[in-house]
The first five atom37 places (N, CA, C, CB, O) and aatype in JSON, in Angstrom:
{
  "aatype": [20, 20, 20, 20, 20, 20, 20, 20, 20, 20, 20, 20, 20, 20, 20, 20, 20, 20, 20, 20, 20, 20, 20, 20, 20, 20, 20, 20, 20, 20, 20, 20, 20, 20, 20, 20, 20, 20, 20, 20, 20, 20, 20, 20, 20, 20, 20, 20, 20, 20, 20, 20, 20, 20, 20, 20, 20, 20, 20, 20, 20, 20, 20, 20, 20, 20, 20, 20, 20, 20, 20, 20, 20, 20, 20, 20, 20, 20, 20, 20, 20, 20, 20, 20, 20, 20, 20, 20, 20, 20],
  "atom_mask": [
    [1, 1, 1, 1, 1],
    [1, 1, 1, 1, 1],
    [1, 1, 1, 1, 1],
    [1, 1, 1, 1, 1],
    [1, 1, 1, 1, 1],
    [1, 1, 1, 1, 1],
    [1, 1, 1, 1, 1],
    [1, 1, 1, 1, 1],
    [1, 1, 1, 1, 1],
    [1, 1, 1, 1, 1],
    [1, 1, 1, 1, 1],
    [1, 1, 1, 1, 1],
    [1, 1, 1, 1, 1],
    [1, 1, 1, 1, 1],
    [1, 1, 1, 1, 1],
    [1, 1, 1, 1, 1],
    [1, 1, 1, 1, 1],
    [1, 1, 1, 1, 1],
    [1, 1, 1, 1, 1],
    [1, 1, 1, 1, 1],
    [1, 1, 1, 1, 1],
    [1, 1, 1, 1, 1],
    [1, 1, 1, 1, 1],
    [1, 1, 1, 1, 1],
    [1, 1, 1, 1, 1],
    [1, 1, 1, 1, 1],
    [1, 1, 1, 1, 1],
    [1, 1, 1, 1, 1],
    [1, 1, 1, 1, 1],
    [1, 1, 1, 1, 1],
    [1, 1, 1, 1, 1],
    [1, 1, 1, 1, 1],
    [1, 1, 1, 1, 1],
    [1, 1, 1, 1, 1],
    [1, 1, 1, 1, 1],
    [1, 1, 1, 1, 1],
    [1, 1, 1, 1, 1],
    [1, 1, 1, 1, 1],
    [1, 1, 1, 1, 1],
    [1, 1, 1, 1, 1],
    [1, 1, 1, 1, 1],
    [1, 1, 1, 1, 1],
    [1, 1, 1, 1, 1],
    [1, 1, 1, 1, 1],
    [1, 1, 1, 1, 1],
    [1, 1, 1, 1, 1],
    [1, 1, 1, 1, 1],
    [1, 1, 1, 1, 1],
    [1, 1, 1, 1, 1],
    [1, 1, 1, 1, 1],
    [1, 1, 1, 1, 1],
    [1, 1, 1, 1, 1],
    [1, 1, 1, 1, 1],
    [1, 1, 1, 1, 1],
    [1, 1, 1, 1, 1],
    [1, 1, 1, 1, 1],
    [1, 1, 1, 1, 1],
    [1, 1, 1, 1, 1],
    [1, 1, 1, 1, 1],
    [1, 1, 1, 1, 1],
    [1, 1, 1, 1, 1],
    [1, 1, 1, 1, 1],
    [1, 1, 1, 1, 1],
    [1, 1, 1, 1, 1],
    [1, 1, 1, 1, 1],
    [1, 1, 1, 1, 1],
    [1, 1, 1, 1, 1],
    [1, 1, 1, 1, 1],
    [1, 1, 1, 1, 1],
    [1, 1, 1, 1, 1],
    [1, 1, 1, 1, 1],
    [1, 1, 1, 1, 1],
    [1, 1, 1, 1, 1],
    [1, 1, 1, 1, 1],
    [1, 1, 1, 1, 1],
    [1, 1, 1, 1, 1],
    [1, 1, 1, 1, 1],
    [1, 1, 1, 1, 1],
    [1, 1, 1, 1, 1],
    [1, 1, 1, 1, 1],
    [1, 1, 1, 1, 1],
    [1, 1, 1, 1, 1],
    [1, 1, 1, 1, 1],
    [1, 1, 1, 1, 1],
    [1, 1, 1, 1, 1],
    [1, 1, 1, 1, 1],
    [1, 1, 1, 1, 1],
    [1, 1, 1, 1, 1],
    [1, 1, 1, 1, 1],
    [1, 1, 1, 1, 1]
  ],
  "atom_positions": [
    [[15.13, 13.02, 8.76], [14.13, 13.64, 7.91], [14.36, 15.15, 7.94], [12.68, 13.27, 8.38], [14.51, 15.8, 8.98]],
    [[14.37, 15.69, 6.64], [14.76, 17.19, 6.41], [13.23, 17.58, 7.41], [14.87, 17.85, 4.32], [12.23, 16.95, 7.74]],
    [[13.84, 19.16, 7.65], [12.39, 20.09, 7.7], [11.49, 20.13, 6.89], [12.48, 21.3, 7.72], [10.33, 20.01, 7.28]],
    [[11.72, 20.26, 5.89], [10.62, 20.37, 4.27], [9.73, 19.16, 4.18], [11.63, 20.3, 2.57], [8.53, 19.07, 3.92]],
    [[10.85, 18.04, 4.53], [9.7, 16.84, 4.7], [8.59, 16.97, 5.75], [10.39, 15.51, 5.09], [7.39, 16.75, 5.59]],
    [[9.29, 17.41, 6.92], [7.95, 17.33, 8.01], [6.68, 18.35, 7.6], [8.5, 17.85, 9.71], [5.58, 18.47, 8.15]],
    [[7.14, 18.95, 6.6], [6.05, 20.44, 6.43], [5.4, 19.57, 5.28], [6.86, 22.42, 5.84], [4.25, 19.95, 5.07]],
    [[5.83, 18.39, 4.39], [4.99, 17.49, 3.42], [4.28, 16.68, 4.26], [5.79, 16.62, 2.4], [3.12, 16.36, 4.0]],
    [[5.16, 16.17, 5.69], [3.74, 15.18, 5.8], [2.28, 15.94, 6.57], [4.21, 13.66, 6.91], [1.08, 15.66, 6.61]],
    [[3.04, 16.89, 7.05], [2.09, 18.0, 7.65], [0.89, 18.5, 6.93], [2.83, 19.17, 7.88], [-0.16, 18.83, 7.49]],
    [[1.16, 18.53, 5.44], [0.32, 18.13, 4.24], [-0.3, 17.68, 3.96], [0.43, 17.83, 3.64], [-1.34, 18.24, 3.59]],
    [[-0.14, 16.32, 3.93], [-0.42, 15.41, 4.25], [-1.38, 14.55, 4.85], [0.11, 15.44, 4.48], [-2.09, 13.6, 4.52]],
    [[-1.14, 15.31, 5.97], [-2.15, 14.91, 7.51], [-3.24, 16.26, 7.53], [-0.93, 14.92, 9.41], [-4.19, 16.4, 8.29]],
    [[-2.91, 16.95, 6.73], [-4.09, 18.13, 6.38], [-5.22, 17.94, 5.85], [-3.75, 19.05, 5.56], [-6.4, 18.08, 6.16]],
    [[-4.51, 17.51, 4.84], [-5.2, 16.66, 3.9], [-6.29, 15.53, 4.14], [-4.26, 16.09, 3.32], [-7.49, 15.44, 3.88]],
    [[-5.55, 14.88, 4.64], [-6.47, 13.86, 4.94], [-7.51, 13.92, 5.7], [-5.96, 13.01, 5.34], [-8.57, 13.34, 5.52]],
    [[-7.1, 14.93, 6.97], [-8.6, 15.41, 7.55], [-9.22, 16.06, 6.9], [-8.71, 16.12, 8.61], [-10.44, 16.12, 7.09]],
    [[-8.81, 16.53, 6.25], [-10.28, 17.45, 5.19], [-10.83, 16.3, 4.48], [-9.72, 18.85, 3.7], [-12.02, 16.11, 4.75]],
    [[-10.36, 15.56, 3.73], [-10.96, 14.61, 2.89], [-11.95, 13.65, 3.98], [-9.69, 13.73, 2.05], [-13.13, 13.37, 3.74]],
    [[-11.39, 13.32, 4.92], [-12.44, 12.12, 5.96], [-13.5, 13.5, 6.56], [-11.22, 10.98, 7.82], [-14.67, 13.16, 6.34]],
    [[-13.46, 14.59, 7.08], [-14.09, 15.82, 7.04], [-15.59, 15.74, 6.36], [-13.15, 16.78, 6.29], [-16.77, 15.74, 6.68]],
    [[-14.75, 15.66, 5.19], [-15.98, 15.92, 3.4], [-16.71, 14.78, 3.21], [-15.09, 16.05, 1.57], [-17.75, 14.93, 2.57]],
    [[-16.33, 13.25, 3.76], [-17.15, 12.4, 3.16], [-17.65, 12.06, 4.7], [-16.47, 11.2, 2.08], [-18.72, 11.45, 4.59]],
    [[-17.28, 12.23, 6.12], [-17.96, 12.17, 7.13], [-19.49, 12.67, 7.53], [-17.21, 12.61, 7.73], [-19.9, 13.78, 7.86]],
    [[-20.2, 11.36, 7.37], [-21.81, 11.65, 7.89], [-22.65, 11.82, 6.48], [-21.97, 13.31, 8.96], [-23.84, 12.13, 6.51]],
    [[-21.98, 11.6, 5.31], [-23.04, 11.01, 3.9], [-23.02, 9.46, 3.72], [-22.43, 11.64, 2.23], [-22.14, 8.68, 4.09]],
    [[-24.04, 9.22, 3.15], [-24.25, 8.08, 2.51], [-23.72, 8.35, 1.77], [-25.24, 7.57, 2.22], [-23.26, 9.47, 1.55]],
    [[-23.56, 6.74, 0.74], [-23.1, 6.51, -0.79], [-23.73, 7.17, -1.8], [-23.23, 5.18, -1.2], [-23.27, 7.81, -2.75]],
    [[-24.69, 6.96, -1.5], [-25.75, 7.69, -3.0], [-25.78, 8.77, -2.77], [-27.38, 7.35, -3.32], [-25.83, 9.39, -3.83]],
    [[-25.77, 9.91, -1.29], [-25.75, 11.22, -1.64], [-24.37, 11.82, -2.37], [-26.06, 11.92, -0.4], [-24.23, 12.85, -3.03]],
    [[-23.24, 10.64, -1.96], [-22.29, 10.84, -2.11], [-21.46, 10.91, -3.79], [-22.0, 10.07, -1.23], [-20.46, 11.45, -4.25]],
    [[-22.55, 10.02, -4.27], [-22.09, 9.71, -6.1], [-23.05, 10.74, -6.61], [-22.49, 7.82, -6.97], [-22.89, 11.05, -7.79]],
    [[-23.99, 11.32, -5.98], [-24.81, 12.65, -6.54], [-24.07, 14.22, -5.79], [-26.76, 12.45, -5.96], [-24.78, 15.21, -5.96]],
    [[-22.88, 14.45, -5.08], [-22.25, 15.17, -4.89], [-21.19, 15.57, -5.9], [-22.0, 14.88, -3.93], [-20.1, 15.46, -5.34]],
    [[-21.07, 15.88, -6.87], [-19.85, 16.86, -7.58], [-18.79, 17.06, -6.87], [-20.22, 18.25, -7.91], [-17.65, 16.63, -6.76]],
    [[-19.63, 17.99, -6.32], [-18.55, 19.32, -5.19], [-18.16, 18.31, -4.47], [-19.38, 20.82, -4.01], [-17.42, 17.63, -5.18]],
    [[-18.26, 17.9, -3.54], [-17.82, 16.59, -2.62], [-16.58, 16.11, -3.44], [-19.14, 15.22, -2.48], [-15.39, 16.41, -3.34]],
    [[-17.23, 15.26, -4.3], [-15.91, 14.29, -5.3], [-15.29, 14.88, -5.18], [-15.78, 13.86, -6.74], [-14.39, 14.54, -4.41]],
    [[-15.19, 16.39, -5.86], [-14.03, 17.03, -6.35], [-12.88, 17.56, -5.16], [-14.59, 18.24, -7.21], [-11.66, 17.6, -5.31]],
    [[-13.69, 17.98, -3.91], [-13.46, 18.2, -2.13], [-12.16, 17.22, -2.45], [-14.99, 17.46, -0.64], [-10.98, 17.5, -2.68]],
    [[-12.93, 15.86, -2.37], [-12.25, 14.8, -1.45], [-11.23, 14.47, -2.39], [-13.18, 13.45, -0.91], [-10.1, 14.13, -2.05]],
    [[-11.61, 14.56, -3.52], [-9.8, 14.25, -4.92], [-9.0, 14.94, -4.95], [-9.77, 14.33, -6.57], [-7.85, 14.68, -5.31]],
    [[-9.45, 16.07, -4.56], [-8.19, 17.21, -4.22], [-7.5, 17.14, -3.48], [-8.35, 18.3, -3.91], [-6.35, 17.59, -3.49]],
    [[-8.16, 16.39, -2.44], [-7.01, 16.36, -1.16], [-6.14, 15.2, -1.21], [-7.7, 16.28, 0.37], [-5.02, 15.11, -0.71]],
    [[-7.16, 13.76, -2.29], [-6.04, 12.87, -2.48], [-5.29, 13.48, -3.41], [-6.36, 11.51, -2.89], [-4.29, 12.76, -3.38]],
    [[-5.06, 14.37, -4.26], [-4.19, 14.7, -5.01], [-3.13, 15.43, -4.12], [-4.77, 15.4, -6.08], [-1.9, 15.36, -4.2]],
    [[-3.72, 15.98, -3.46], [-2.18, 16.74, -2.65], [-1.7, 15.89, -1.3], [-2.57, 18.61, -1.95], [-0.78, 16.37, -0.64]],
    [[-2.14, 14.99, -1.0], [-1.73, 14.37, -0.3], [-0.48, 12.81, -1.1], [-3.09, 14.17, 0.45], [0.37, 12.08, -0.58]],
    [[-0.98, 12.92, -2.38], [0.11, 12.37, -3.09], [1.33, 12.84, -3.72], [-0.33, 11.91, -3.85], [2.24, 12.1, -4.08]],
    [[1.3, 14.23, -3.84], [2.2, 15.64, -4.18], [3.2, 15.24, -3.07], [1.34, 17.44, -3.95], [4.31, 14.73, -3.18]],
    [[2.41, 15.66, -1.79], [3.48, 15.49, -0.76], [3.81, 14.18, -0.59], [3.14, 16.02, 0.52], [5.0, 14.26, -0.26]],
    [[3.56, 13.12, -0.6], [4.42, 12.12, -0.62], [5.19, 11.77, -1.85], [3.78, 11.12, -0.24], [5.97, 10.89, -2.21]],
    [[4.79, 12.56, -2.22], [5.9, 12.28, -3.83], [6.89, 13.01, -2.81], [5.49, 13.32, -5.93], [7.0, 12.31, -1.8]],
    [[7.54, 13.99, -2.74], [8.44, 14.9, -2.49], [8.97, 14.34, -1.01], [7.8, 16.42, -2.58], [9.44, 15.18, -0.24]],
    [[8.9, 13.05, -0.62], [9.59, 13.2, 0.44], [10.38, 11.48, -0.16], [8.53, 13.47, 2.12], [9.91, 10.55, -0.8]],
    [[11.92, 11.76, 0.52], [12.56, 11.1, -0.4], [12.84, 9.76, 0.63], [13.89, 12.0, -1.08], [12.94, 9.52, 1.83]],
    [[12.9, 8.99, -0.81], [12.66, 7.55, -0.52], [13.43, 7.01, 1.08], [13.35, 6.67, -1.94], [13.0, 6.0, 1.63]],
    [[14.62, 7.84, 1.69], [15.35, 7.16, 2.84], [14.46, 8.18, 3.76], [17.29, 7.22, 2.9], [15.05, 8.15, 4.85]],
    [[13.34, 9.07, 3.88], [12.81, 9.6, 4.47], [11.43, 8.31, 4.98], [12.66, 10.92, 3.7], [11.13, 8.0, 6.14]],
    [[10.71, 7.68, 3.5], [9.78, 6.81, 3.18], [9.87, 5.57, 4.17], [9.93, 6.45, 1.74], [8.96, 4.91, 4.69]],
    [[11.22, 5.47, 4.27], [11.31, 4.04, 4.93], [11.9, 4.05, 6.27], [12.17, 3.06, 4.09], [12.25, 3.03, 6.85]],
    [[12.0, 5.41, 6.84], [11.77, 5.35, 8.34], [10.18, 5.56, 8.57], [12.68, 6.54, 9.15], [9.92, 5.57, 9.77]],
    [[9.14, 5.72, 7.8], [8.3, 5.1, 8.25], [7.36, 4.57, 7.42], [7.9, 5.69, 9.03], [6.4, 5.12, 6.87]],
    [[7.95, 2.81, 7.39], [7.06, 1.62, 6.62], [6.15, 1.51, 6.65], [7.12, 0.59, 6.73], [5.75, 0.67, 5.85]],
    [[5.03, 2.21, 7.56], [4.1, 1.51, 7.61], [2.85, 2.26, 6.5], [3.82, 1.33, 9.16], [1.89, 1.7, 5.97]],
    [[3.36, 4.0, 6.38], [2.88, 4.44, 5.36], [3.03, 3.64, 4.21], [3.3, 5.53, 5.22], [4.15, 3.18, 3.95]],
    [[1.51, 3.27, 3.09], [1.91, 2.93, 1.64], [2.44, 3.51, 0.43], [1.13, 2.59, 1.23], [2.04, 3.48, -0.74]],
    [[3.74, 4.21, 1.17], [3.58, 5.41, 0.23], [3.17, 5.77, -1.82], [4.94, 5.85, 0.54], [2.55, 6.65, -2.42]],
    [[3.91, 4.59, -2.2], [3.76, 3.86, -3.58], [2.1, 3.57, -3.57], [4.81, 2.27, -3.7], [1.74, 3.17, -4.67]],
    [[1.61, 3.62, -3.13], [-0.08, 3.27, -3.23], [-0.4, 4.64, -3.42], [-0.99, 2.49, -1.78], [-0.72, 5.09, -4.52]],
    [[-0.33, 5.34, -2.35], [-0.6, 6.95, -2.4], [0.06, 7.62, -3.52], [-0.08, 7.7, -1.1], [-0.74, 8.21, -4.25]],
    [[0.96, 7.68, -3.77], [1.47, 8.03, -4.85], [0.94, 7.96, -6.15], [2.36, 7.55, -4.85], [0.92, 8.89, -6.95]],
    [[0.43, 6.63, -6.39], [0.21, 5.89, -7.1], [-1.5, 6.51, -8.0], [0.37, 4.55, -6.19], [-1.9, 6.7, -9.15]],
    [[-2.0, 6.6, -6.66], [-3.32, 6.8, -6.96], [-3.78, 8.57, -7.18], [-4.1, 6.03, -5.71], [-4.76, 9.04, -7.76]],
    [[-2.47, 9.38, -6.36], [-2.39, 10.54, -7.25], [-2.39, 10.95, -8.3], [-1.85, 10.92, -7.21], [-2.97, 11.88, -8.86]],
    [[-1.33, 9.83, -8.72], [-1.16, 9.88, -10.23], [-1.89, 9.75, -11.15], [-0.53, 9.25, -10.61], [-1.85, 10.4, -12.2]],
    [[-3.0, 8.48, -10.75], [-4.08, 8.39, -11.7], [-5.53, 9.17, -11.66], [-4.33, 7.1, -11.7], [-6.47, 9.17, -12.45]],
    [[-5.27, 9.87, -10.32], [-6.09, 10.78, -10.59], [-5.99, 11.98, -11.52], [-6.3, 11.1, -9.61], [-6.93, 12.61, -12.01]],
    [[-5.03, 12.13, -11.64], [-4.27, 13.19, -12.72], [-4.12, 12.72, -14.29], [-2.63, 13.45, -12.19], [-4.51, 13.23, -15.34]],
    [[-3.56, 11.78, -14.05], [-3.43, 11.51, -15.8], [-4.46, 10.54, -16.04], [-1.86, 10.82, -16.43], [-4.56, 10.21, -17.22]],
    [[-5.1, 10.1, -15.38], [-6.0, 9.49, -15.71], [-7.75, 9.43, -15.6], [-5.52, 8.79, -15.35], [-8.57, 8.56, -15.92]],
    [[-7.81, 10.13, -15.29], [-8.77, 11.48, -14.57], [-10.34, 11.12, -15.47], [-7.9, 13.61, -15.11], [-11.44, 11.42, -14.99]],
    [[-10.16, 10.4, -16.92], [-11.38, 10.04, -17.59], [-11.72, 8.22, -17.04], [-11.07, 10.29, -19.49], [-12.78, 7.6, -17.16]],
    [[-10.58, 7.79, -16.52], [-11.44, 6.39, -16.66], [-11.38, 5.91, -14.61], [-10.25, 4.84, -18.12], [-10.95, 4.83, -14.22]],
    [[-11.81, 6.82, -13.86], [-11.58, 6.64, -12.46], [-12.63, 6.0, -12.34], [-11.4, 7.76, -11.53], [-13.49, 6.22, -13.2]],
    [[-12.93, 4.97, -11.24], [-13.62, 4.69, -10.71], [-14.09, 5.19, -9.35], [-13.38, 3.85, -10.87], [-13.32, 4.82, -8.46]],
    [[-15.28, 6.05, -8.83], [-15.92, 6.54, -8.05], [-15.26, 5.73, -6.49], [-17.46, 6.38, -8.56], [-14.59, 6.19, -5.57]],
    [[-15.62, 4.86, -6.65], [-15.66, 3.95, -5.58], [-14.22, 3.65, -4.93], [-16.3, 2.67, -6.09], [-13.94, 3.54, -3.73]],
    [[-13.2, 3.54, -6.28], [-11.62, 3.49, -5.84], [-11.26, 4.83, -5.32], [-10.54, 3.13, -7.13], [-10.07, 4.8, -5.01]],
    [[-11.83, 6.07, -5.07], [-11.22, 7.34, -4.83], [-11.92, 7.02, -3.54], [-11.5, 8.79, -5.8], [-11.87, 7.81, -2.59]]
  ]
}
């Protein structure tokens, strides 16, 4: 694994604590009446799918157990698809 990769998953793992961070210690309903929140916690799935985009596929599969194609995946539709998300899938 290049350097650049370890500084993506480092990203990554940034990421993701901020996002479990932002939705740690709300309920659901304060949580679908939060804006700011949503937007907190999509941001970080968005860059946490950035960086797994950018780390290359023989990097991906020394470690399987990440989904990376899921993550990826759901970056994506947060981005281009951004009008028909479902609350609950983010």
């Amino acid at each position: 694994m290049q350097s650049r990769e370890i500084h993506y998953l480092l990203d990554m793992l940034n990421a993701a604590k901020l996002a479990r961070d932002f939705a740690s210690g709300i309920e659901w309903e304060d949580f679908e009446a939060d804006l700011m929140r949503q937007a907190a916690i999509t941001r970080e799935i968005e860059i946490i799918g950035k960086a797994a985009r950018r780390i290359s596929e023989e990097s991906q599969a020394e470690v399987p157990d990440i989904p990376w194609h899921q993550i990826i995946g759901m970056r994506n539709r947060i981005v281009h698809e951004y009008d028909r998300l479902n609350l609950a899938t983010i």
